[in-house]
C-alpha positions as CSV (number, residue, x, y, z in Angstrom):
1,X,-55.9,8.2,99.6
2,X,-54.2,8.5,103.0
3,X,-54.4,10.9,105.5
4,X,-52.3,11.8,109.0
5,X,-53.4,10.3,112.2
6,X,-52.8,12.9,114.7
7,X,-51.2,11.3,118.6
8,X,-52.2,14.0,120.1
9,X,-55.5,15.2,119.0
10,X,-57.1,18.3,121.1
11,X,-61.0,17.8,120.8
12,X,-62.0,16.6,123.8
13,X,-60.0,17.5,126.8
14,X,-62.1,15.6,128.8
15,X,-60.6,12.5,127.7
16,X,-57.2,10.7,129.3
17,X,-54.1,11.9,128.3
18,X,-50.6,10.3,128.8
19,X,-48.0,11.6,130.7
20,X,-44.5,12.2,128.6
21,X,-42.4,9.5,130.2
22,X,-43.8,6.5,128.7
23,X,-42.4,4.0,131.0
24,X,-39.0,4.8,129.9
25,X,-39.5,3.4,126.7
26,X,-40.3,6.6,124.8
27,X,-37.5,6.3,122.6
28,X,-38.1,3.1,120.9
29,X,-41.4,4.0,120.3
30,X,-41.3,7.8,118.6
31,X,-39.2,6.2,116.2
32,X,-40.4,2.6,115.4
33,X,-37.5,0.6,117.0
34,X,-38.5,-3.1,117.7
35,X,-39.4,-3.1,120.9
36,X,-41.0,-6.4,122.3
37,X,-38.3,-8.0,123.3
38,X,-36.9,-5.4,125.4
39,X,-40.8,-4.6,126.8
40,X,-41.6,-6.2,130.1
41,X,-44.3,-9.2,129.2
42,X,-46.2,-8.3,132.6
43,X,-48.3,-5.3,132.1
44,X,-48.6,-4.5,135.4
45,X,-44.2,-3.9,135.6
46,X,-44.7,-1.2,132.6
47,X,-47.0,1.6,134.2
48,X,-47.3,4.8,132.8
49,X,-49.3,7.7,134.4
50,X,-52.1,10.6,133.1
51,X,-51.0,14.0,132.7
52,X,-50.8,16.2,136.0
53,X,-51.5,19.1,134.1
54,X,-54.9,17.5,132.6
55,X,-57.3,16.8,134.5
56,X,-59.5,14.7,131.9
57,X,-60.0,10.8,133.1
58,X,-62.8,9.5,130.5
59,X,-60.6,6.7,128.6
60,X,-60.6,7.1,124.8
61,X,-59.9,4.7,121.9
62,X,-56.9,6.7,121.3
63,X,-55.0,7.5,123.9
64,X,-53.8,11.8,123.7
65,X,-49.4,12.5,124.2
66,X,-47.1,14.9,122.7
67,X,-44.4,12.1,122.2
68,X,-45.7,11.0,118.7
69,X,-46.3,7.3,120.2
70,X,-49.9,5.5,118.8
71,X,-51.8,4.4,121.9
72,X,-54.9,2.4,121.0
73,X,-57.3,0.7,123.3
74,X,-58.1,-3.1,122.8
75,X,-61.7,-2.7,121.4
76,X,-59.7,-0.6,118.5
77,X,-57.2,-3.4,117.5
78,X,-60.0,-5.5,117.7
79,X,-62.0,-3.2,114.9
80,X,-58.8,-3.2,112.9
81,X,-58.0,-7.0,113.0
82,X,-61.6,-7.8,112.3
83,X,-61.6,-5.2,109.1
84,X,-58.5,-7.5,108.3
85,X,-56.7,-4.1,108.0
86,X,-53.2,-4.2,107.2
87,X,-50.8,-2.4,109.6
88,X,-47.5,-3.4,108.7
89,X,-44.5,-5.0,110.9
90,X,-45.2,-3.5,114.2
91,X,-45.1,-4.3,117.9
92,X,-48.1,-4.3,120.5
93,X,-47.3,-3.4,123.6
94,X,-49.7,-3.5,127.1
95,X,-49.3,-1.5,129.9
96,X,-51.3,-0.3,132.5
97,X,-52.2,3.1,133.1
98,X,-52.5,5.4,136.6
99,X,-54.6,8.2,137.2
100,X,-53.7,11.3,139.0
101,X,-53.1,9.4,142.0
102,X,-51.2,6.7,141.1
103,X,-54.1,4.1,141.3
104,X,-55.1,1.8,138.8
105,X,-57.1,3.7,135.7
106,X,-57.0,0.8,132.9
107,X,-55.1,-2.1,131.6
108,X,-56.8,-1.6,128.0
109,X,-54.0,0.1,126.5
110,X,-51.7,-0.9,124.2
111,X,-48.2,1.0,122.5
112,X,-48.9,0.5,118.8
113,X,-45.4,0.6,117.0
114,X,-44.8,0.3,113.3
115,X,-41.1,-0.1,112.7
116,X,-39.3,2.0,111.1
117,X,-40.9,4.5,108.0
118,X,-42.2,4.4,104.7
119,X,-41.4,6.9,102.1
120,X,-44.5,8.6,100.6
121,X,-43.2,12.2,100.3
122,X,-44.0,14.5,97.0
123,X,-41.0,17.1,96.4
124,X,-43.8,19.7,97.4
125,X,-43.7,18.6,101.0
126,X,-42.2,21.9,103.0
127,X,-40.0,20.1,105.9
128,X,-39.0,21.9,109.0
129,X,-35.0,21.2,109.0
130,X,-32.2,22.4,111.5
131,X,-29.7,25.3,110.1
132,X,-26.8,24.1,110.4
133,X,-27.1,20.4,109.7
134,X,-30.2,20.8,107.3
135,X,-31.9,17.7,109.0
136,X,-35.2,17.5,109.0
137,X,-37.1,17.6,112.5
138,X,-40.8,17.7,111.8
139,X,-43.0,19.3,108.4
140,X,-44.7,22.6,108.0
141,X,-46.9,21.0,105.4
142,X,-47.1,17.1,103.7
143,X,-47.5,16.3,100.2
144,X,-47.9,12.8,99.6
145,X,-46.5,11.2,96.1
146,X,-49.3,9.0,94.6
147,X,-47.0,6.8,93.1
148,X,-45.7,5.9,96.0
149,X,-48.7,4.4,97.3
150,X,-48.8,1.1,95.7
151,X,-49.5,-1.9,98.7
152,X,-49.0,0.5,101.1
153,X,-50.8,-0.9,104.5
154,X,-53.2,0.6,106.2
155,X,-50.8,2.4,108.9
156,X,-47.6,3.4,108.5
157,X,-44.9,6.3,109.8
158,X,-43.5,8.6,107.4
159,X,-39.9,8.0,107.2
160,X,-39.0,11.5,106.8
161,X,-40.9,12.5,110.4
162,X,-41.0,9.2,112.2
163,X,-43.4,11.1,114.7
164,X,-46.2,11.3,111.8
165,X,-48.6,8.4,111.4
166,X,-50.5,8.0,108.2
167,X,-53.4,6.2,107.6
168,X,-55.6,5.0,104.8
169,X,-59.5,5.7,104.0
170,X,-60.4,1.7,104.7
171,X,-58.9,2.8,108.1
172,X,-61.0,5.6,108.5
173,X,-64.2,4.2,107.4
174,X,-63.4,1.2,110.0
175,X,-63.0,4.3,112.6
176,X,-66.4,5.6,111.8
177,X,-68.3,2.4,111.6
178,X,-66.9,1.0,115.1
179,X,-67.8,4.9,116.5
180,X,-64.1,4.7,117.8
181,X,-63.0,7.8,120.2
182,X,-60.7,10.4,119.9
183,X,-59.3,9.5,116.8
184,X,-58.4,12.9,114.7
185,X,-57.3,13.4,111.1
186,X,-55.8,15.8,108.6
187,X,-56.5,16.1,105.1
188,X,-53.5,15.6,102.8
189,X,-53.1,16.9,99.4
190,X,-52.0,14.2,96.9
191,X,-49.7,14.4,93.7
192,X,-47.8,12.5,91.2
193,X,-44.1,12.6,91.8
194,X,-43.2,13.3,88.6
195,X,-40.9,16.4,88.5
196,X,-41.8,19.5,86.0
197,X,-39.6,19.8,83.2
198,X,-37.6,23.5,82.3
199,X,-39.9,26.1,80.5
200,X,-43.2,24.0,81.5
């Protein structure tokens, strides 16, 4: 079973959390665009600061911000890649971050960016669309299709919201057994796809 990852989890506001403008690359990475070769190789040229209106500065394993971006220190990538998890086509992207005053806070940070989305709705999933245009912008409630699920990795973005992260229970367990920070899930109910028939 899967269950969402959630980028901007609200437990412990003691922890860092990243400011909104993501070093100006935040639209290549709420939506999975490949992104390393437009990324500058030097992390120090990509800086990206803490919230001013937070005042927490205790560094996580995942990294708080209300863009929908994954921001994962080192020592989790290292848990992951050493679980031999799968996480899909993605870029990996290091940066450094500032505190409130500009300084220097860590260079252990690293943009996390599956590309593109996978496709693991149910027809029970309740999406939040627009009026007039009926596109979806975000989901009041997920409903993931079990028989979609076959060699799915480990992490992946829905395709429907490409804000929402899913992950699987090996990655969960690998979370718990490293004792990994500020990582924070959501149950999701699972179903078969198949569609009732009339009069059933």
């Amino acid at each position: 079973n899967y269950a969402r990852l959630q980028t901007c989890p609200t437990t412990h506001p003691e922890y860092c959390f990243l400011a909104a403008e993501l070093c100006g690359f935040s639209s290549f990475f709420a939506i999975g665009r490949p992104i390393e070769d437009h990324f500058p190789a030097d992390p120090d040229a990509a800086r990206c600061g803490l919230d001013p209106e937070l005042a927490g500065v205790k560094k996580p394993d995942l990294l708080g911000n209300t863009s929908g971006v994954l921001v994962l220190s080192t020592r989790a990538l290292e848990a992951f890649a050493a679980a031999k998890l799968r996480l899909g086509v993605h870029d990996v992207c290091a940066f450094t971050l500032l505190d409130h005053d500009g300084k220097v806070h860590s260079r252990d940070y690293r943009f996390v960016s599956p590309h593109g989305g996978v496709d693991v709705a149910h027809h029970d999933s309740e999406f939040r669309r627009y009026k007039k245009s009926q596109k979806i912008y975000g989901c009041k409630r997920w409903v993931i299709d079990s028989d979609k699920l076959a060699d799915k990795p480990d992490l992946f973005r829905s395709e429907q919201v490409l804000q929402h992260y899913f992950v699987s229970e090996r990655l969960i367990k690998v979370v718990e057994e490293a004792g990994l920070t500020n990582f924070e899930f959501n149950v999701v109910r699972h179903a078969s796809g198949a569609v009732p028939r009339a009069g059933r």
